[in-house]
C-alpha positions in Angstrom: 58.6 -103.5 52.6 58.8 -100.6 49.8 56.1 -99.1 48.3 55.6 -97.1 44.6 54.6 -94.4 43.5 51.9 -92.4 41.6 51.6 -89.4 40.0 48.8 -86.7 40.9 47.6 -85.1 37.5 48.2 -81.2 37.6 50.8 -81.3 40.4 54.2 -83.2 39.2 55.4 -82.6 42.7 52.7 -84.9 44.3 53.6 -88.4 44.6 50.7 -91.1 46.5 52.3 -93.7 48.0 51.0 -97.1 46.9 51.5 -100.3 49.5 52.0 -103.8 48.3 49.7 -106.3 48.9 51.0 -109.3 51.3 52.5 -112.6 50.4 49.1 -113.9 51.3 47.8 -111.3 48.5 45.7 -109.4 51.3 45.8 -105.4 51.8 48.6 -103.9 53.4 46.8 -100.8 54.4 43.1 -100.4 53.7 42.1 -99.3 50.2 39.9 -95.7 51.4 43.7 -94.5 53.2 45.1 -92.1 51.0 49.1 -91.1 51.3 50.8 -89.2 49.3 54.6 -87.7 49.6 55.6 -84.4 48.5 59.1 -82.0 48.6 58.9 -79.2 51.5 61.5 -76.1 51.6 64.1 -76.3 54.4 62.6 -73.9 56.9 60.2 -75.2 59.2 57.3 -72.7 59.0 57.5 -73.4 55.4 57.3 -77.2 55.7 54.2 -76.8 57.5 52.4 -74.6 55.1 53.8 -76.8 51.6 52.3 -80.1 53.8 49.3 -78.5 54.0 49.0 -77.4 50.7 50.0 -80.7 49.4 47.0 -82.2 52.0 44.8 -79.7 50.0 45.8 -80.9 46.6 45.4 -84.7 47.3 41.9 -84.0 48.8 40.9 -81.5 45.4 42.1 -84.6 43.5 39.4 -87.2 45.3 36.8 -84.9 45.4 36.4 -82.1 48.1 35.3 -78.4 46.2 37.9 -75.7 48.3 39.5 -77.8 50.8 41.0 -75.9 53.6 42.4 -77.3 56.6 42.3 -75.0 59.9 44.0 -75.5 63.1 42.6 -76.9 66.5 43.8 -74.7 69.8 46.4 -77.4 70.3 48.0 -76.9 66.7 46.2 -80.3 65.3 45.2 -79.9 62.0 41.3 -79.4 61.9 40.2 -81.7 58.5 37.2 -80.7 56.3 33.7 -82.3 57.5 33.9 -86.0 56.5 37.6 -86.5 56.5 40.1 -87.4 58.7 44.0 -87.0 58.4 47.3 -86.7 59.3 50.3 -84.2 58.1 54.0 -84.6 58.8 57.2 -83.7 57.1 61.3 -84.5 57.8 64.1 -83.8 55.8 62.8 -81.8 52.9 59.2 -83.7 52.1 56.6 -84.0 53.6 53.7 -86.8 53.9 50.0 -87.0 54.4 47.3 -89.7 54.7 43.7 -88.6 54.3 40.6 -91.3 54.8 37.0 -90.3 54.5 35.8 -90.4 58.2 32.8 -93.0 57.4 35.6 -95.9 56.6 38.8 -94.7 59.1 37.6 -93.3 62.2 41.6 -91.7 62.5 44.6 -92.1 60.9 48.4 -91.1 62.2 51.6 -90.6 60.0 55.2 -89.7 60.6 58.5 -89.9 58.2 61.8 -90.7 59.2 65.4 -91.1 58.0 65.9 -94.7 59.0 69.6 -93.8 60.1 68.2 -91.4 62.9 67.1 -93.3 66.2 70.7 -94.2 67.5 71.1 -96.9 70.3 71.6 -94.3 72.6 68.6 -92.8 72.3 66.7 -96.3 72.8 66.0 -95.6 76.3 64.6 -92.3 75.7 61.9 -94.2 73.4 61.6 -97.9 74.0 60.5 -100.0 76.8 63.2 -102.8 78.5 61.0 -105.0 76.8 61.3 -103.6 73.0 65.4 -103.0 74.1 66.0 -106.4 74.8 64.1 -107.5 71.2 66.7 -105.0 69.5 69.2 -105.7 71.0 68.5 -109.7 70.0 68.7 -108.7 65.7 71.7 -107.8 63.9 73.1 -104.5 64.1 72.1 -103.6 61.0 68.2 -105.0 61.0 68.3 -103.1 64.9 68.8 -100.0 63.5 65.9 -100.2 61.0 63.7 -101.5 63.9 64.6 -99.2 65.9 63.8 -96.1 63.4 60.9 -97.8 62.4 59.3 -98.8 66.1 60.1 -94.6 66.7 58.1 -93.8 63.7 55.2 -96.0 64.4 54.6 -94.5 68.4 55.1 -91.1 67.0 52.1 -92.0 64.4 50.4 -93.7 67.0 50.2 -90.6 69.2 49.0 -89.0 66.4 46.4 -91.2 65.4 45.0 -91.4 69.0 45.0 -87.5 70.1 41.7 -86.3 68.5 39.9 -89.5 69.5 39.3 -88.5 73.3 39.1 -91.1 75.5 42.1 -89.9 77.8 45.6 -88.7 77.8 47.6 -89.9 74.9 50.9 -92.5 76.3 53.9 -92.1 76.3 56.9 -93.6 74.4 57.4 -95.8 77.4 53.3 -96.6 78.1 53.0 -98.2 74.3 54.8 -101.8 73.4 54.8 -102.5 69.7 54.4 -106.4 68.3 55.8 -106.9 64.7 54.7 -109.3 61.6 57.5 -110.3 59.1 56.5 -107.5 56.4 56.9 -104.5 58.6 53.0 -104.3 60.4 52.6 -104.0 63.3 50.3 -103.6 66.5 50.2 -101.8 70.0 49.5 -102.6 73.2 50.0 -100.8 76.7 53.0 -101.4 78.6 53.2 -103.4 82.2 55.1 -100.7 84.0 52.8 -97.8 81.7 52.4 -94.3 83.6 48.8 -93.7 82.3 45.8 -95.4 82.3 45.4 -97.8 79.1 44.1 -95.7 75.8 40.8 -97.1 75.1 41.4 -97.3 71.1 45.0 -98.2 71.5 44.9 -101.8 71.1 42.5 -101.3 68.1 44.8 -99.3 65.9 46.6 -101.4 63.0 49.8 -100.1 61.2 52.4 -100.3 58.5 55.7 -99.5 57.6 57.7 -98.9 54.5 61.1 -97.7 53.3 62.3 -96.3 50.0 64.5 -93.5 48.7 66.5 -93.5 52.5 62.5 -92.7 53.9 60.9 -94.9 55.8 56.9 -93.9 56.0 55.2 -95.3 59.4 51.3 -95.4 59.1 48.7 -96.4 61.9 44.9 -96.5 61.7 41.7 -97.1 63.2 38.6 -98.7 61.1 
């Protein structure tokens, strides 16, 4: 699945991210998500700061007078009252998705280059379950699975750690079930090292690829 893409008026560099709708003409990701894409400088300090700033300018643009966005003890970023989000950024951009907190009760992100999650770092990452499924597709459709399914648990973990409700899993405590348009869904792994997330199975998500990014984003309504 690919997605377009939107200009922000006042800031050129500020692209949201618009989802198709399915074959059965149905949302792909819930209309009150907001994600937007924007460029980030190389170091790593400043990609932080420029996806914040970019965070800042998607909220100005729906409404929020002064936005700021603080830091939690852990590092999490700490949303204005009402809002939830999520901030990450690879390879020179950076990507956010904002939801006011009365329609998504948490929202995860990550970017990838689709190239990245080599087949020997499967193991690191995937269950013997999710192996076996990629090792059943082509090479080629594998590897976009495979960078995808990465993606998706690392946006999972985000989605899931200000919720509460225990520790977040693992890569190897999550098992991910695909649709045919790139969706997908989560559920705890048999052999899993920590006790089942109570919102886990709850979350939805969706991935997308254009421009050699692919875009993994989960939710909880």
């Amino acid at each position: 699945m690919m997605w377009g893409i939107d200009g922000v008026s006042g800031r050129d560099d500020l692209r949201v991210v618009r989802f198709p709708r399915r074959t059965d003409d149905t949302e792909v990701v819930p209309p009150s998500i907001l994600v937007a894409l924007c460029p980030v400088p190389a170091d790593r300090a400043g990609q932080s700061s420029a996806v914040r700033a970019c965070a800042c300018e998607l909220l100005r643009a729906h409404g929020v007078n002064a936005p700021h966005i603080g830091r939690h003890a852990n590092g999490a970023p700490a949303w204005p009252a009402g809002w939830v989000g999520s901030l990450t950024h690879s390879a020179g951009w950076g990507a956010v998705a904002v939801a006011r907190a009365d329609s998504v009760r948490a929202v995860g992100i990550d970017l990838e280059d689709p190239q990245r999650m080599k087949r020997a770092l499967w193991p690191h990452v995937f269950t013997p379950e999710e192996i076996n499924a990629l090792d059943d597709l082509p090479d080629d459709e594998a590897q976009g699975r495979a960078a995808a399914a990465f993606g998706a648990k690392e946006a999972i973990f985000k989605a899931l750690s200000p919720l509460g409700g225990g520790p977040v899993p693992g890569f190897h405590d999550v098992v991910l079930a695909w649709d045919s348009q790139g969706g997908f869904t989560a559920r705890t792994a048999a052999a899993a090292r920590n006790h089942p997330h109570p919102h886990l199975h709850a979350l939805r998500g969706q991935t997308a690829i254009q421009d050699g990014r692919l875009l993994a984003l989960v939710w909880l309504e």
